[in-house]
LOTI-783704 format. One record per residue: residue in three letters; x, y, z of N, C-alpha, C, O, CB in turn. Coordinates in steps of 0.02 Angstrom, whole numbers, plus 50000, padded with zeros to 5 digits. Glycine has a CB too. Layout:
<sites>
ALAXYZXYZXYZXYZXYZ...
</sites>
This chain:
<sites>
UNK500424994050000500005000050000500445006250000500965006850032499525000050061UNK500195010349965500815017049959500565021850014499985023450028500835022049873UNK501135023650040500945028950113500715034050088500805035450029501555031650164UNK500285038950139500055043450139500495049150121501025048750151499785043450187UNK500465052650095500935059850088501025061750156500705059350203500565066750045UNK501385065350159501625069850230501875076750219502315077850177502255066250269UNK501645080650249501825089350261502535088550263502855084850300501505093950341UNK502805093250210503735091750194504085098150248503875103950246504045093950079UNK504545096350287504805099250336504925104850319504945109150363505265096650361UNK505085107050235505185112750207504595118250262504805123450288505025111650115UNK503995116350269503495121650267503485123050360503115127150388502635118650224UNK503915119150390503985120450461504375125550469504375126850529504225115150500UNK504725129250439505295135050473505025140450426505005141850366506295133350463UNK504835142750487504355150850476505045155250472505615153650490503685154150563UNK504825161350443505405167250432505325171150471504865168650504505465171150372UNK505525179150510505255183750509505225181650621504855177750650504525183950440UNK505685185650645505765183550717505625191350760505925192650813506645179750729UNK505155195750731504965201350772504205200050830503985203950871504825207450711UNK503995194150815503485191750866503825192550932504425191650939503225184150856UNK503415194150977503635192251060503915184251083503945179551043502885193351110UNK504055183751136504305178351153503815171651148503895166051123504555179651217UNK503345174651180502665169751209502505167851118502415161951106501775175651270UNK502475170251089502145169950998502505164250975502265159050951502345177450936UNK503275166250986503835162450953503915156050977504195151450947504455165650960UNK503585155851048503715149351075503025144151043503105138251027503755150051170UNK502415147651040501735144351028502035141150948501855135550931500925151051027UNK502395144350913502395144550839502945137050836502895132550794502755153450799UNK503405137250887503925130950878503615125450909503735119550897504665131950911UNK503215127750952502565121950979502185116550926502135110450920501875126851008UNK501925122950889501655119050836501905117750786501555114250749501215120650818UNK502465119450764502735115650694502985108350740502775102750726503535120850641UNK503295109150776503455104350801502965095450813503125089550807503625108050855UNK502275099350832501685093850844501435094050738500865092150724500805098450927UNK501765095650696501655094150651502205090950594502035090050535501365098650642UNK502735089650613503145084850595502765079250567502605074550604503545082950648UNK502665079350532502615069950494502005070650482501735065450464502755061650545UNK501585076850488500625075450479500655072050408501055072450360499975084550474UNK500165069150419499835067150335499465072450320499125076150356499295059950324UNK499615072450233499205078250192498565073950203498465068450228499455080050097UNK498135078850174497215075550149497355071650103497835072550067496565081050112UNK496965066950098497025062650028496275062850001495885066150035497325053750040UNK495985059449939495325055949932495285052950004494945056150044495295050149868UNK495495048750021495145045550069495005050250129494495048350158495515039550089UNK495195053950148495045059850204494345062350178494245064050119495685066850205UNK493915062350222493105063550206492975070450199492395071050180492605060950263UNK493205075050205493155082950209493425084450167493245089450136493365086850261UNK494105080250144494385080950080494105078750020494235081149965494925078650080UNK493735074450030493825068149980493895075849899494425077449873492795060049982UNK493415077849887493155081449811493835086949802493825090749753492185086649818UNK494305087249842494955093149835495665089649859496175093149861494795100749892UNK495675084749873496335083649892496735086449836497175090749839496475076349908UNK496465082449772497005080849709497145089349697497685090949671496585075649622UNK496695094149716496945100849694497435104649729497615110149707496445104949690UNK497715101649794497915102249844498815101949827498975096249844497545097249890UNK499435105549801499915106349787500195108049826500005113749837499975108449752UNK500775106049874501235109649899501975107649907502245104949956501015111149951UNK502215109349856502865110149808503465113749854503375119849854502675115549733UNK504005111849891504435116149924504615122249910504785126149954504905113749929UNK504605123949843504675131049818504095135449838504085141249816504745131149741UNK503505132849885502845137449904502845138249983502405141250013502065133649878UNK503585134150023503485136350083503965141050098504125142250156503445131550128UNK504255144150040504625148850056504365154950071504205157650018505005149250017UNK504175160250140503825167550158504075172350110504625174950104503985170450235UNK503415173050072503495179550024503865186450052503895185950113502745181850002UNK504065190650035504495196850063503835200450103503285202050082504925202649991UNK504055200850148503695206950200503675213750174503265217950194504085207850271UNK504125215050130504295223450111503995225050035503845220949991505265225350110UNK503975231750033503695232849941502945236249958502725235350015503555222849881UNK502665239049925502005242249910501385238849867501325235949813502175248049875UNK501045240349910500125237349884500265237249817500685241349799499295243249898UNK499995233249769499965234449677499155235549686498805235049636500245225849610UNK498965236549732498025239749715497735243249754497565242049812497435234849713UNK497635249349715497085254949742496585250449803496135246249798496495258249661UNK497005254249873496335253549940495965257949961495825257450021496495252050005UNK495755262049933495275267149951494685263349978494315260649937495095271749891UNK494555262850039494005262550060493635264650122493955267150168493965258050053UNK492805263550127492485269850143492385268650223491845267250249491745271350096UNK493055269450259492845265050323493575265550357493975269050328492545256150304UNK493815261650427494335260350445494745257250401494435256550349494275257850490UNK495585253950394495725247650366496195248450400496335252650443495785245650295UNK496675240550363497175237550387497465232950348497315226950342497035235350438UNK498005236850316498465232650261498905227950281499365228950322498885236750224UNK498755221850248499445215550254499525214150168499145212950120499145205750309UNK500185214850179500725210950137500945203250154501205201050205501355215150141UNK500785200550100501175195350106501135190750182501545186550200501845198350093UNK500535192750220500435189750283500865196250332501045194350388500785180550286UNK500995201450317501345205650370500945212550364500765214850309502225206450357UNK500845215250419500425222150414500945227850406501515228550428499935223650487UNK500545231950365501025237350354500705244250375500335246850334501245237450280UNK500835247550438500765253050478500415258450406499845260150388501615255450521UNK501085259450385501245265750334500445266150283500355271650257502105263350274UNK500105262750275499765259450225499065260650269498705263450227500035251050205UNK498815260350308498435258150370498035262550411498455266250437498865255550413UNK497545263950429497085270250432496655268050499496065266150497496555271750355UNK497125268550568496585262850623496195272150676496375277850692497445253650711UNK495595267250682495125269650729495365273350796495635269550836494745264150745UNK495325277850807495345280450862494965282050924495045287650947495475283650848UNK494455276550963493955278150986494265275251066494835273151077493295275050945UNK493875275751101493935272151175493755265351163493275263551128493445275251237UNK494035262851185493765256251205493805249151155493595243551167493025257951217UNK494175251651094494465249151040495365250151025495715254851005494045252350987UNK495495242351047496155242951010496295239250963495925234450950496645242251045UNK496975240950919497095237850853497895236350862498345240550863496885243250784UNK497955229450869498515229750876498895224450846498725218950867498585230550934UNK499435224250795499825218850759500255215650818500425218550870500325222150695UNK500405209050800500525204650859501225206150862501425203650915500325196650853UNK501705208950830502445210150836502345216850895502795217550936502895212250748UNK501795221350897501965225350939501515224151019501505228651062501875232050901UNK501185217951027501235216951097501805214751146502215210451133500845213451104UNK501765218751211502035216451269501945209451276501615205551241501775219651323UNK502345208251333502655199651355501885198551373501605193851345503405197951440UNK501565201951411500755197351474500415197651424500005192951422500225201651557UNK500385201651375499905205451315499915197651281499395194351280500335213751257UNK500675194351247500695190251210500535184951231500235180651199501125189951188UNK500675184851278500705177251348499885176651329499615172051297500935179851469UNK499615181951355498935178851367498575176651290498205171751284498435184951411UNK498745180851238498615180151156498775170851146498335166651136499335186551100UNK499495169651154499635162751161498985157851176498675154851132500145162151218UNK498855157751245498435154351255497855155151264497565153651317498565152251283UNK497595157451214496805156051183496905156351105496345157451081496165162651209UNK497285155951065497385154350992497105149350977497215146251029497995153550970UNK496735144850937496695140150886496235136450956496265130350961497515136550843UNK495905139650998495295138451036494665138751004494155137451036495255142551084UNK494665140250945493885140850918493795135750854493315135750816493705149450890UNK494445130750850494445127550786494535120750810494875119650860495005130050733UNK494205115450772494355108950801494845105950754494725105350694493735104450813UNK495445103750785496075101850728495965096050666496095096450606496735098550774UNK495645090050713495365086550668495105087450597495185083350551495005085050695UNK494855092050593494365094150546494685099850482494695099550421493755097650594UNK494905105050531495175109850496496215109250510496605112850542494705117450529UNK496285104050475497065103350478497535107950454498035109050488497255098150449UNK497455110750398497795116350393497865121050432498435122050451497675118450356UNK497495124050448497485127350519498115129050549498395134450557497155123050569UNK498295121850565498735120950624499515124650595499905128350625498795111450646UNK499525122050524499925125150476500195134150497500755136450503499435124550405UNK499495137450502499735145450515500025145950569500455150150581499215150850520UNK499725139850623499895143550688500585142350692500905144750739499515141150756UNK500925138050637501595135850634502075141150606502685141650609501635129850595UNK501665144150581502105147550522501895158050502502145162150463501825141350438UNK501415158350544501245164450539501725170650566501905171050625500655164250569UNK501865174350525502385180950547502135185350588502495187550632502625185450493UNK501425187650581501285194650583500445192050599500125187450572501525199950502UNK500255196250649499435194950655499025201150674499355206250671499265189350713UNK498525201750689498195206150703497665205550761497135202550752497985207450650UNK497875209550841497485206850896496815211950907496905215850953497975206450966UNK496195212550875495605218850889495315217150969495135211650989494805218250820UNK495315222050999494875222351060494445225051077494605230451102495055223251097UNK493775223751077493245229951104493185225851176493315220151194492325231451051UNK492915232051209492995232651274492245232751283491965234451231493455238651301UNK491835231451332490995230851351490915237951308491245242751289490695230851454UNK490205235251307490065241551259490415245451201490305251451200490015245851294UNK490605244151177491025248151119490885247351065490755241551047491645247451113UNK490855252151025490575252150966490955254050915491285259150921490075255450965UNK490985250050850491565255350799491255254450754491055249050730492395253850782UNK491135262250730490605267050707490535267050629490055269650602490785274350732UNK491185263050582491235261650542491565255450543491925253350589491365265750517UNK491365250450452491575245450472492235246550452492375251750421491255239950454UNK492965239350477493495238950488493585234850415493215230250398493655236350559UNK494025236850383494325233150311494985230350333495465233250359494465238850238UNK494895223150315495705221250337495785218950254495285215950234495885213550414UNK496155219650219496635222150164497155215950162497725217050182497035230050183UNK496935207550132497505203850139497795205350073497375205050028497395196250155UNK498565207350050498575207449984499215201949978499595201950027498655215449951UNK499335198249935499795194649930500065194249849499675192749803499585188549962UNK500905196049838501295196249764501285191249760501315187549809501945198949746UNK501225188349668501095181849660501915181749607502135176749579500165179749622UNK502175187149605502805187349545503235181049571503725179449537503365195749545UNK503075176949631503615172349640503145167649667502575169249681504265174349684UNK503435160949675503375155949715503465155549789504045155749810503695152349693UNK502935154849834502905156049904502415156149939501945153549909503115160549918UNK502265158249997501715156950060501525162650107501885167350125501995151450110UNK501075161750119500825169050166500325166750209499855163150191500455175850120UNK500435168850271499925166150333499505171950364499715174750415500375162550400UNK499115173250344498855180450382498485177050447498295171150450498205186150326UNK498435181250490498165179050558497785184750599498125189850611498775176450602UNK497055184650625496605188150640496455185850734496555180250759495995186750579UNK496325189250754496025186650820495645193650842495965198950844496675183650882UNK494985193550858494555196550893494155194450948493855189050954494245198350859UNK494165199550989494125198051064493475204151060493585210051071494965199651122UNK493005202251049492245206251076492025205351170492095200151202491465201351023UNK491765211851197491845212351257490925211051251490605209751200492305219851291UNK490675211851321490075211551326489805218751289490025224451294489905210351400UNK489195215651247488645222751226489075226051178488905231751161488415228951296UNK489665223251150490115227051100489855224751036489605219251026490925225651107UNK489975230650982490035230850911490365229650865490925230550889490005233950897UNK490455227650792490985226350771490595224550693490165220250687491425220950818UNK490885229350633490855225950559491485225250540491885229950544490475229950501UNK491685218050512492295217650503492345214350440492175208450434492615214750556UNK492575217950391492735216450315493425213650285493865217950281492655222550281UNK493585207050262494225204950238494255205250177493755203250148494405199150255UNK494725207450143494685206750059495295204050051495795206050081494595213950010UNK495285198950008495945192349992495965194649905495565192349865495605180750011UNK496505199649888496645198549851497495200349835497865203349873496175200349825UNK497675197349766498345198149752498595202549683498195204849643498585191149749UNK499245203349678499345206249627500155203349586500665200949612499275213749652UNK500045204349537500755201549490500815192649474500805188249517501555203849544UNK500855192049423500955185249409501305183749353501095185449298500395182249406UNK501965179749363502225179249318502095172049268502505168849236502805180649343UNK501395171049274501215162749264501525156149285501225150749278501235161449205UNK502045156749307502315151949323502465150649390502765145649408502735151749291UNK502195156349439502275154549506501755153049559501275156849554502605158849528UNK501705148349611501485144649631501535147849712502035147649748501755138549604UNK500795151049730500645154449792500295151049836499735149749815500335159849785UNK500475148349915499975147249961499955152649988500405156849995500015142150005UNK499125152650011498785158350061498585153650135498245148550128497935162450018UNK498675154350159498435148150227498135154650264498545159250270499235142550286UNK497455155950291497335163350315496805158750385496495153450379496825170550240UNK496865162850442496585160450489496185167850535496535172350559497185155750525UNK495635167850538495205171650578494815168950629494395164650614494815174450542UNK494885170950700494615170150753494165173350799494475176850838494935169250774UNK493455173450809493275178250847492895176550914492345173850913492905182150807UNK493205178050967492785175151014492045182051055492265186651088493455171851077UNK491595181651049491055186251061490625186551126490055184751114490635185151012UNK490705188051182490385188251257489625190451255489245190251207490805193851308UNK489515192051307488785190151323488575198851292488765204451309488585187451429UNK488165196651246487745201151204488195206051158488075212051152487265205551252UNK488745202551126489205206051079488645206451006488025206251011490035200851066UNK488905206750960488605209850891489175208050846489665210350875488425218750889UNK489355205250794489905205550764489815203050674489775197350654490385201050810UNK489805208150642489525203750573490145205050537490485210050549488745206750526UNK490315200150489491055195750477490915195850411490655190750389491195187350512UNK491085202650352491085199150292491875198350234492325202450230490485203150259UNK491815191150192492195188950180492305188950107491905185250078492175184750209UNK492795192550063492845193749986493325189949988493745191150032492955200749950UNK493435183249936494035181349907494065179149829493975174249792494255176149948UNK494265185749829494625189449757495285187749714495445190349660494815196149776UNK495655182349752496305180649724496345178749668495875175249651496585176449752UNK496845180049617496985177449546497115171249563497315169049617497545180549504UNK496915166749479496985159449464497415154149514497325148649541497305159449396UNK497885158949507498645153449540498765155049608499305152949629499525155149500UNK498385158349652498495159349704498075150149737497605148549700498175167749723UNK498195145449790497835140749834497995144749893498525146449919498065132649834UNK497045146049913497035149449972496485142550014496065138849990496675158849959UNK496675143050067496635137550111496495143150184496905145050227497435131650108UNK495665144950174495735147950239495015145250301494555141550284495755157150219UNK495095148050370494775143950432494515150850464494875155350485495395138650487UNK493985150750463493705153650537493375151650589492835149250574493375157450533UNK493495151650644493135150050707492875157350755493025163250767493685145050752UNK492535153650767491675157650820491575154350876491405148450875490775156550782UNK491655157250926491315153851002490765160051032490935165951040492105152351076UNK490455158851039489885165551052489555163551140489545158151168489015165050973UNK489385168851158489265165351236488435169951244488235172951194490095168151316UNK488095170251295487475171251299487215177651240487605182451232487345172651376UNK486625177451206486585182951183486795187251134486505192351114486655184651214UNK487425184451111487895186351064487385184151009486905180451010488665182851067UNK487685188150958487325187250886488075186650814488435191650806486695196150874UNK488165181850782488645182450747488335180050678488055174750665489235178950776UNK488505186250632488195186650564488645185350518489015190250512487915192850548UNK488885178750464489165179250406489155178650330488955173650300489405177150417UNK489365183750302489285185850226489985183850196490455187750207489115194650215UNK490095178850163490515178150127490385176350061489965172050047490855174950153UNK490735179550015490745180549966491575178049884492005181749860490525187149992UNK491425170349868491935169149824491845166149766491425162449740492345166149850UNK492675170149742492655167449675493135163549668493615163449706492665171649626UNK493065159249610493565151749608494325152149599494465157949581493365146949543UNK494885148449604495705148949579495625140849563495175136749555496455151749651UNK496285141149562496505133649567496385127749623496425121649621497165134249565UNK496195133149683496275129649749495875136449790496115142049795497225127449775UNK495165133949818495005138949877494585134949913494065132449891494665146049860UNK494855134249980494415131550026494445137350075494885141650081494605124150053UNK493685136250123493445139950169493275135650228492735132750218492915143550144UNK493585133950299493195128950340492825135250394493145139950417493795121950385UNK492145134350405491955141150442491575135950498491065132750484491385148150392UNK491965135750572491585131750609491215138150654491455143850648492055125650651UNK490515136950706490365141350762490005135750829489685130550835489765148150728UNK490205139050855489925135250916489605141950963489845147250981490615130250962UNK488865138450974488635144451007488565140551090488185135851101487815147950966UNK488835142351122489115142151208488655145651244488865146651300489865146051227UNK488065148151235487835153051290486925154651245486775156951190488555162151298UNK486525151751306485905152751288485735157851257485985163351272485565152351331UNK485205157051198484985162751164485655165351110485605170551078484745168651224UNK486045162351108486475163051064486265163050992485965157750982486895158551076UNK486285167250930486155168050867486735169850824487125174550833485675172350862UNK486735164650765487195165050706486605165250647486045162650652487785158150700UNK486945170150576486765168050521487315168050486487765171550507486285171250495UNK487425163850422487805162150381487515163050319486995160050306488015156650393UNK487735165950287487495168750206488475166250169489035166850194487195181950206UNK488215162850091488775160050046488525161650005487925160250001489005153650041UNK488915166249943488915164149874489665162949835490175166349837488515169549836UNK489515157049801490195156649785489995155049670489515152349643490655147749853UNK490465157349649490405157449592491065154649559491585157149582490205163649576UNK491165148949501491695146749471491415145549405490845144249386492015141049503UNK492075146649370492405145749294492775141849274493135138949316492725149949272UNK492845140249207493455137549193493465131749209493035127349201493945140249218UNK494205131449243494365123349287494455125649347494875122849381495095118049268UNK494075131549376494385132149451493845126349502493405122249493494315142149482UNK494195129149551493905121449595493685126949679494155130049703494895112349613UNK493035127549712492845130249793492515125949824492045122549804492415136549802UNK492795126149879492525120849932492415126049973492725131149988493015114349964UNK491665122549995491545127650065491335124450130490725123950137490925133050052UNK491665122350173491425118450246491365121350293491815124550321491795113850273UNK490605120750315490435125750395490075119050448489905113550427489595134550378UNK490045120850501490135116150542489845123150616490155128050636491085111750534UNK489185120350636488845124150687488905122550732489425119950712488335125050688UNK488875120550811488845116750865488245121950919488315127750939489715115350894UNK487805118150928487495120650962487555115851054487425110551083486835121150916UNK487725119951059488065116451125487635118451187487725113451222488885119151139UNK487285121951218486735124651242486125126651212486085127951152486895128651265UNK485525126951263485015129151232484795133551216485125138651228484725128251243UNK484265134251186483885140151160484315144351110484385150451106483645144751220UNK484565139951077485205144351028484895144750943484715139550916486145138451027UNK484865149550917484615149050843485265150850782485765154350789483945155050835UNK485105148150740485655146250685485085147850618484515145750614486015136250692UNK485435151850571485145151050485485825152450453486235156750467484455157750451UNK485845146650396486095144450359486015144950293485745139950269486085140750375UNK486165149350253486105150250155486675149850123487115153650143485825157750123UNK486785146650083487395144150018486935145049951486465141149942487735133950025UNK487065149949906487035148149850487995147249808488495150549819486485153949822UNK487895140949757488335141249719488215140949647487765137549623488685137449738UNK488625144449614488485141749533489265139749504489805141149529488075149149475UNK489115136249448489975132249417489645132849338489085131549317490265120649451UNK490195135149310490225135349235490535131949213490755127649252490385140049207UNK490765131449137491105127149092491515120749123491295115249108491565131449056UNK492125121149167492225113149205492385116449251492955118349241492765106649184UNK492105118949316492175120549362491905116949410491345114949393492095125249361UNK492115114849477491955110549522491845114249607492205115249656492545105049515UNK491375115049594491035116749685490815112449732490345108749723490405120349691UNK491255112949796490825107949849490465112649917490625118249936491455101249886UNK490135109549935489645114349985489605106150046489225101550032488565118349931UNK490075105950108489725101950158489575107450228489865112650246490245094650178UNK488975103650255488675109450289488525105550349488125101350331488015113350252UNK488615104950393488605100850455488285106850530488595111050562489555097450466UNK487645104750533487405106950612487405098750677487315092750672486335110850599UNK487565103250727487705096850783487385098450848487585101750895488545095450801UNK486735094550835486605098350918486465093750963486175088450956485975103550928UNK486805097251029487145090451067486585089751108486025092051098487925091051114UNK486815085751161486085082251200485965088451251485355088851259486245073151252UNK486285093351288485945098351341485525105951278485325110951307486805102051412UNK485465105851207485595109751178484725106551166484605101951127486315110651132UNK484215109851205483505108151195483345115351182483665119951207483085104251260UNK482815116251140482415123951127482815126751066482725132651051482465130251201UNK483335122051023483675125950982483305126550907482915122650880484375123150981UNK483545132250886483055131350802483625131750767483865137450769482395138150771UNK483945127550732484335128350662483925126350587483435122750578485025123150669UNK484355130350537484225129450486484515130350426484755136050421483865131050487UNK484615126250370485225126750323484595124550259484095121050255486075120250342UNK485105130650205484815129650170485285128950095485385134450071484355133950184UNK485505124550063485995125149994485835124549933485765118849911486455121249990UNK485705131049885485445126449821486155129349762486605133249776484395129249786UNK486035126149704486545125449673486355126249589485805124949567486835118849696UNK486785128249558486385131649504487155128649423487605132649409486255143749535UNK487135125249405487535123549355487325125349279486815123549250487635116849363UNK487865129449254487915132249191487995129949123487815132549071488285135249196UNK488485121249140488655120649088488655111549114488655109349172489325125649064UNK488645107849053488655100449052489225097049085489135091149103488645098148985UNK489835100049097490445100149113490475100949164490805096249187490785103349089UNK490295105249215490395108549276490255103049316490085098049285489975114849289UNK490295102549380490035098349429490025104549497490345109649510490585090749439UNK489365099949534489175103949600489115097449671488635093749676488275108449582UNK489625097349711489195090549765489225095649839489565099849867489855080249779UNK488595091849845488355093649911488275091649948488185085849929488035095249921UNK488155091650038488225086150081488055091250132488475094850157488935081550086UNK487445091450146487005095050211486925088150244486805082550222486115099850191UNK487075091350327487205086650399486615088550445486605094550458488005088650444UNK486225085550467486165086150523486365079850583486325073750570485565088350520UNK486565082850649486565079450675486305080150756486605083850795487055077850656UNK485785076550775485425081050841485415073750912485255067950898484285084650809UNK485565075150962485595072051015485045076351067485175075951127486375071651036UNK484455080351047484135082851075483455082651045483365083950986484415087551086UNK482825080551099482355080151056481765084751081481175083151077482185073151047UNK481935089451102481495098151080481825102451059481975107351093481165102751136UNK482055101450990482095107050922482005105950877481925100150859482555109950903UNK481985111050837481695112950794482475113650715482835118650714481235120250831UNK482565108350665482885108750625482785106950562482505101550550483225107250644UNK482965110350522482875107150449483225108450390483335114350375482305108350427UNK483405104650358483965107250295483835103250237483575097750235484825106150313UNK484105107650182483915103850110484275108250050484385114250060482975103450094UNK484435105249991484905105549965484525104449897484055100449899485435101349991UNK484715108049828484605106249764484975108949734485245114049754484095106849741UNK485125104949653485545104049605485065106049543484545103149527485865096849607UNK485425112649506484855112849428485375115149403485935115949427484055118149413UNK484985117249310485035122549278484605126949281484055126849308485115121749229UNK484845130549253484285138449230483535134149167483515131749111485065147349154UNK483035135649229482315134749190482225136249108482225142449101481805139949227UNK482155133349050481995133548985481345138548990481285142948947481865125848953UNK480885137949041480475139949018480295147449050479795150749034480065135049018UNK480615148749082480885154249107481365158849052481285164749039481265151849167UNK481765155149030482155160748970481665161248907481755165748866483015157448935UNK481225157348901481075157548843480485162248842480155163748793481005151148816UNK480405164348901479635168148920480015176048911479765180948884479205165949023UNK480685175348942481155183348939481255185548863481155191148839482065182548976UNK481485179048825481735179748768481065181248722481205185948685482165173648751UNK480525179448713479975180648691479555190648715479155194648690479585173248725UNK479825190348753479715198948783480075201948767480155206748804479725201248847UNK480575201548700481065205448676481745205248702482185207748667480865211048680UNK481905202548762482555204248802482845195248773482635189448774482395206548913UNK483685200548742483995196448700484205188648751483975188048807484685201148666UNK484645183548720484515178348750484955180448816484745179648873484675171548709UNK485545183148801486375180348840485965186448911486005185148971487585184148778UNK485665191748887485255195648959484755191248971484555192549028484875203848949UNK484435186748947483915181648986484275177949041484055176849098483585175748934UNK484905175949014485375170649077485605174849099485305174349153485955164849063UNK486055181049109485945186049152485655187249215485905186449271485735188949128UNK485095189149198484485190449253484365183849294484455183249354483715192549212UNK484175179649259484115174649301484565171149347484425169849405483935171149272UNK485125169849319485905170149371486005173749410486225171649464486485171449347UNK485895180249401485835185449465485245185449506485225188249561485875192549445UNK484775182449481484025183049533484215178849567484075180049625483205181549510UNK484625171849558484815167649596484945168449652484645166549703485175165449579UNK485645172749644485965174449723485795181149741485865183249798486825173949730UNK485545184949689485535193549714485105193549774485105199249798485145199549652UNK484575187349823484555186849871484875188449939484655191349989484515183649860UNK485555185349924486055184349960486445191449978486475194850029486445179249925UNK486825192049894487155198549892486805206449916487125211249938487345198849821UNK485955206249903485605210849950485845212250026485805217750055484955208349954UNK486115205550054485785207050124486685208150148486845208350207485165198950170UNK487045208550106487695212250120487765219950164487665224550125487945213350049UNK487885222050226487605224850251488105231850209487845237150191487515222550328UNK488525230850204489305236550177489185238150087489405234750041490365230150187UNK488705245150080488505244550033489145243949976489075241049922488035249350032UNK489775247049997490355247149969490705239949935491095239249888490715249950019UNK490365234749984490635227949965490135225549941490195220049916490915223550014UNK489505228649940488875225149895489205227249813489275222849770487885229849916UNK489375233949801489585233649739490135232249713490175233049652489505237449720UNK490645230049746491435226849745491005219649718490945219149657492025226349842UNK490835216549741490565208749730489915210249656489815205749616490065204949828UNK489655214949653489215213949591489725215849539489775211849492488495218649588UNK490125221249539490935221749483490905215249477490485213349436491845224649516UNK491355209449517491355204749507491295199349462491655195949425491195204949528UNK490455200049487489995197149462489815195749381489815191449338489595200249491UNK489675202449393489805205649312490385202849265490205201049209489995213749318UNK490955202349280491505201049273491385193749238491595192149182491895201949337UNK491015189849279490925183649293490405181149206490545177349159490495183149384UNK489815185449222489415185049188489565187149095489195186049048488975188649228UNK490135189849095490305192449054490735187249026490575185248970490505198149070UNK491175184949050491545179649021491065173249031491325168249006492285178949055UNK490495172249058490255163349052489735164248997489625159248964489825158949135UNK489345170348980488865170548952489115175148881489385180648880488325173049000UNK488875169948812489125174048756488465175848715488025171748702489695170048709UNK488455181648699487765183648661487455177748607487765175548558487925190748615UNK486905176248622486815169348540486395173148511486155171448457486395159748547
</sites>
């Protein structure tokens, strides 16, 4: 039997030694407990539909340069926070000035500051599941620690700005951690994109976001990933929410060679509320996986769940969607919902909605479908004068323009319809 692949030692020696002590030690911690992991294969169940897209070539664990300037206009209408290459860059960077909000990159905390950062890291992710993961915490340079304090509010939302050069072969770990206080606020916007490509080079993104949210926080989380073709971005967020808290997510992608998303939440504290909103769109031969994973771990906790995807010409989308509600988790209402929309004879879409309940007073339900665009629907547009390639148009966008409505950042509602457009323009040719 031929062995499993294994994570090549190349990708264990992180660059870049301006972290605090406590950082540097967590980081040799974990490369260390990752010596010899096995890669995903087909046979890995979370993997099975992406292993084979899954490349990592020693020339990609080399840390892209920390230094050099954005290649893209950030004007935007709000706070931000520029990273390069997985490293934040001050100069670039436009942070909030309010009470009760800090912004702080992890090279410039104190020793207790870091100490305590240390240990609560990679607390909101279960390793099993989301293995890469473990990867950033091995290898990450540069992070970003947000704090609201009870009550606090920030008054505009926060843009964090991942940008990563693709002119070479290499790796970038960006790293997020938010710490919401009780009754605190928070819109927090990521945009993953890159610039320069010399076609021939070969980029990992490994990106990790964490937010933990106290009793009656607020925190809505939206997610653009914008990366060119050759970028494999491989990114994780985790959610622990405690009484009252409400955690809202909008993510929003488009396909490469390689993009996975694992988005787990666990709601910890009665009356706890999440929503999850997905649209993800592919071309070509690109390949998106999207895995979320709920835990309702106490009661009276409510959960909604929406994925739309669409795949064009041979493009391959997977959507697994897993709710878990355990046996003390009575009075809970979840609900997931995935449908799927294929363009072309070529494309493929698989899906795999979970439930799983050890409690028997709630309320759950989920369901999932696979189409094309209705014949008799275009032919009713096309008969009212409106030419064919705007019949599939409209209807492709009525699909998800659901979704993309309820984008709360009107700025990123029209960043994602550009997009879109973008999208629609190259899959659909006038007949």
């Amino acid at each position: 039997m031929k062995p499993a692949p294994t994570l090549s030692s190349a990708f264990l020696h992180p660059a870049g030694q301006s972290l605090p002590q406590p950082l540097l030690a967590l980081r040799k911690q974990r490369a260390a407990a990752l010596l010899g992991m096995p890669l995903p294969t087909r046979k890995t169940e979370n993997w099975k539909y992406s292993a084979r897209h899954l490349k990592l070539a020693d020339d990609m664990a080399i840390s892209l340069p920390a230094e050099g300037k954005t290649g893209t206009s950030l004007a935007v209408p709000g706070y931000k926070v520029v990273f390069l290459n997985g490293v934040m860059l001050p100069e670039a960077s436009e942070f909030p000035d309010l009470d009760g909000i800090t912004i702080t990159s992890f090279s410039d905390l104190d020793e207790q500051e870091a100490r305590e950062l240390a240990g609560r890291l990679d607390h909101t992710l279960t390793p099993q599941s989301v293995q890469l993961a473990q990867l950033n915490s091995a290898r990450f340079e540069d992070g970003l620690l947000i704090r609201l304090q009870p009550d606090a509010v920030l008054d505009q939302p926060l843009y964090i700005i991942h940008e990563v050069n693709a002119d070479a072969s290499g790796s970038a770990f960006p790293r997020i951690f938010v710490d919401a206080g009780r009754h605190s606020r928070l819109t927090l916007v990521e945009e993953f994109i890159s610039s320069g490509s010399n076609g021939q080079a070969q980029v990992l993104v490994n990106a990790v976001t964490e937010f933990c949210l106290d009793e009656g926080a607020h925190l809505t989380s939206i997610r653009l990933d914008m990366e060119g073709d050759s970028i494999q971005h491989i990114g994780a967020t985790g959610v622990r929410q405690q009484r009252n808290s409400r955690f809202e997510s909008h993510c929003v992608g488009f396909g490469g060679a390689l993009r996975r998303h694992d988005l787990q939440v666990r709601l910890e504290g009665e009356g706890a509320e999440c929503k999850l909103n997905g649209v993800v769109v592919a071309q070509g031969a690109q390949h998106y996986d999207n895995h979320t994973n709920i835990e309702h771990v106490v009661g009276h906790g409510n959960s909604e769940e929406t994925y739309r995807n669409i795949a064009a010409d041979q493009a391959h989308v997977v959507f697994n969607g897993r709710i878990h509600i355990h046996p003390d988790a009575q009075k809970s209402n979840a609900e997931m919902n995935n449908k799927n929309l294929l363009l072309s004879n070529g494309a493929e879409i698989d899906t795999k909605p979970e439930l799983e309940i050890y409690a028997d007073d709630v309320k759950c339900a989920h369901g999932a479908t696979i189409g094309q665009l209705d014949k008799t629907s275009v032919f009713y547009l096309v008969s009212r004068g409106i030419g064919r390639r705007e019949a599939h148009v409209l209807l492709t966008m009525a699909f998800i323009n659901e979704l993309v409505a309820q984008i709360p950042v009107p700025a990123v509602r029209e960043t994602a319809q550009t997009r879109l457009n973008q999208f629609f323009e190259a899959t659909f040719q006038e007949a």
